[in-house]
C-alpha positions as CSV (number, residue, x, y, z in Angstrom):
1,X,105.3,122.6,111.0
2,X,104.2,121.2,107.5
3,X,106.3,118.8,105.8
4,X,108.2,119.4,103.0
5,X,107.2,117.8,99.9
6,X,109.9,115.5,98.5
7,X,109.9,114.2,95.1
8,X,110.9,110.7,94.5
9,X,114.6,110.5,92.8
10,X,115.5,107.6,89.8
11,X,113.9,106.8,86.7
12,X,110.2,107.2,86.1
13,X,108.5,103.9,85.3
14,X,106.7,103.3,82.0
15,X,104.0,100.2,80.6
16,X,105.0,98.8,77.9
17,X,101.9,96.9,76.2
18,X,102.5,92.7,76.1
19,X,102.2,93.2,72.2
20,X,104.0,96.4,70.9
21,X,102.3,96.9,68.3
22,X,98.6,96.1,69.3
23,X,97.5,97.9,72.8
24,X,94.1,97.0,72.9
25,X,95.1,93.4,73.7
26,X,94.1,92.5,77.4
27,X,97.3,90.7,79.1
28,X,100.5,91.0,81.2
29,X,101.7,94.5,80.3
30,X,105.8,94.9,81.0
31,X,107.2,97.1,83.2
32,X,110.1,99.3,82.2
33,X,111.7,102.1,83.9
34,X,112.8,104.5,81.4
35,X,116.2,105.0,81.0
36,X,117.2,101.8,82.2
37,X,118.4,99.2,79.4
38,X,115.9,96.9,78.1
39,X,116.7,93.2,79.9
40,X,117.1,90.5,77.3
41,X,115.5,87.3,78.2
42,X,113.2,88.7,81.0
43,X,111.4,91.6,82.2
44,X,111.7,93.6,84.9
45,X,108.3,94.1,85.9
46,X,104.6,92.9,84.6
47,X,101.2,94.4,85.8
48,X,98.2,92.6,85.1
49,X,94.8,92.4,86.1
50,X,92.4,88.5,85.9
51,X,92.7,85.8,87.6
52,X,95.7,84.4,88.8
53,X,97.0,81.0,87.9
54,X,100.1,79.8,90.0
55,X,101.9,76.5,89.9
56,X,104.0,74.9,92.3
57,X,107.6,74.2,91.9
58,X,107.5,72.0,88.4
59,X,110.4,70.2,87.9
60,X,111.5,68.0,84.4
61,X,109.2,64.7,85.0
62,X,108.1,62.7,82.2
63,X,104.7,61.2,82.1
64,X,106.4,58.0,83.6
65,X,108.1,60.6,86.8
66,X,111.2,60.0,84.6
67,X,113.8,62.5,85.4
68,X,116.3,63.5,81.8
69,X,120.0,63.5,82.8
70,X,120.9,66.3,81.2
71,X,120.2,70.3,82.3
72,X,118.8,71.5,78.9
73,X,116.9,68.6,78.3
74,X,114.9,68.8,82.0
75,X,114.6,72.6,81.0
76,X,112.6,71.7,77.8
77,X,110.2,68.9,80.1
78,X,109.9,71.0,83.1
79,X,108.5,74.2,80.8
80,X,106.5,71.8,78.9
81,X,104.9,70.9,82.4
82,X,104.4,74.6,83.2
83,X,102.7,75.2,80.2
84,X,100.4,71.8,80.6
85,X,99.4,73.1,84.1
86,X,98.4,76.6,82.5
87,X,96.2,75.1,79.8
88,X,94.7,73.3,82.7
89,X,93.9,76.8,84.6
90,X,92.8,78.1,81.3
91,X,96.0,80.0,80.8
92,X,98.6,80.1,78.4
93,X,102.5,81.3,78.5
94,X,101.4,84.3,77.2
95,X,99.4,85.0,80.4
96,X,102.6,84.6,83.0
97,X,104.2,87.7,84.5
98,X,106.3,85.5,87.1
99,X,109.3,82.9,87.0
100,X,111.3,82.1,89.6
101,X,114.5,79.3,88.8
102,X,115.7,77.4,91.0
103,X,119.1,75.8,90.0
104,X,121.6,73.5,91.3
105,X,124.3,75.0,89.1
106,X,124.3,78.3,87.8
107,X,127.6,77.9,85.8
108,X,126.0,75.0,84.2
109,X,123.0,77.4,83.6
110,X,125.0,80.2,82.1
111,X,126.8,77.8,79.6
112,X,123.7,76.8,78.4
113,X,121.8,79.9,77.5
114,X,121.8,79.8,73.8
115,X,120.3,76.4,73.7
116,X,117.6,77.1,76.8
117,X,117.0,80.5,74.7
118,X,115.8,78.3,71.8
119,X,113.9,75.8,73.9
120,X,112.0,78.6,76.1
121,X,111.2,80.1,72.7
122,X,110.1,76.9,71.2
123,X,107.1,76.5,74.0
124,X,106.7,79.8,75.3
125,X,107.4,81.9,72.9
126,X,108.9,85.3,72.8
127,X,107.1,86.4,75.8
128,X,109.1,87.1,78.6
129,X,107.9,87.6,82.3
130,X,109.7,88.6,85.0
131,X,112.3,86.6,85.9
132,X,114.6,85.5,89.0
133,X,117.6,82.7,89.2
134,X,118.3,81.1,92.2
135,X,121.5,78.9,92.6
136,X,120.4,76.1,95.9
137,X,122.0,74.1,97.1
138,X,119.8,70.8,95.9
139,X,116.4,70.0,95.7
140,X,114.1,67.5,96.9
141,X,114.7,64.7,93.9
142,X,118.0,64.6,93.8
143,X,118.3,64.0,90.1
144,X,116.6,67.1,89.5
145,X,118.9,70.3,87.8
146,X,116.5,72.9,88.4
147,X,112.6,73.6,89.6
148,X,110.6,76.3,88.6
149,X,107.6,78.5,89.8
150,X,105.1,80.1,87.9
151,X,102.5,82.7,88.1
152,X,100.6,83.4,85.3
153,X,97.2,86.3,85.3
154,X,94.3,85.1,82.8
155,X,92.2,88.6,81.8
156,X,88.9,88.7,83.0
């Protein structure tokens, strides 16, 4: 007895190019379902194809392994370390596809987006990856507010 053929149910996925209005760009390319509403501050998906440049969980460190005790303010240094690791792999922001947050306090997260929407901006720029938030419940300096992983794909 043959099986019957079952077609998938939900919303069909489409590639968005990194840069909307240039496609011949190599880079992550943004992964929207259609029909779905466009995320604001993230993306739901990225395909890309290179060579993959990852960092470790990056905290908020100054030069000095000074922590800032404020949230916003070890946002801005920990990004700045992300994209100071990247230029090291020969990547840029504009190469990552993956974020993952880890934060000791969502609420104080959420009552800071404005302000870490103009800091992400300021040194990554308007290019967001794919994105998770995690709320833990510490992390291994105590001082530290948040930590965050990133993955980033170089084209070949």
């Amino acid at each position: 007895m043959e099986k019957p053929v079952t077609v998938p149910k939900g919303p069909t996925l489409s590639v968005v190019p990194h840069s909307q209005t240039d496609t011949s760009l190599p880079g992550p390319q943004v992964l929207q379902p259609s029909g779905w509403p466009m995320p604001k501050g993230y993306a739901n998906g990225m395909a890309a194809d290179g060579r993959i440049v990852v960092t470790g969980g990056v905290i908020g460190w100054d030069t000095e392994g000074r922590l800032a005790p404020d949230f916003v303010a070890q946002v801005r240094q920990t990004l700045s370390n992300i994209s100071a690791i990247l230029a090291e792999g020969g990547a840029s922001p504009a190469h990552l596809v993956r974020l993952t947050w880890y934060v000791v306090d969502i609420e104080e997260y959420l009552a800071s987006l404005k302000e870490l929407g103009r800091v992400y901006r300021e040194i990554f720029g308007a290019h967001y990856p794919a994105m998770a938030l995690v709320q833990v419940v510490r992390l291994v300096e105590k001082q530290a507010r948040v930590e965050i992983e990133a993955t980033a794909v170089v084209p070949r």
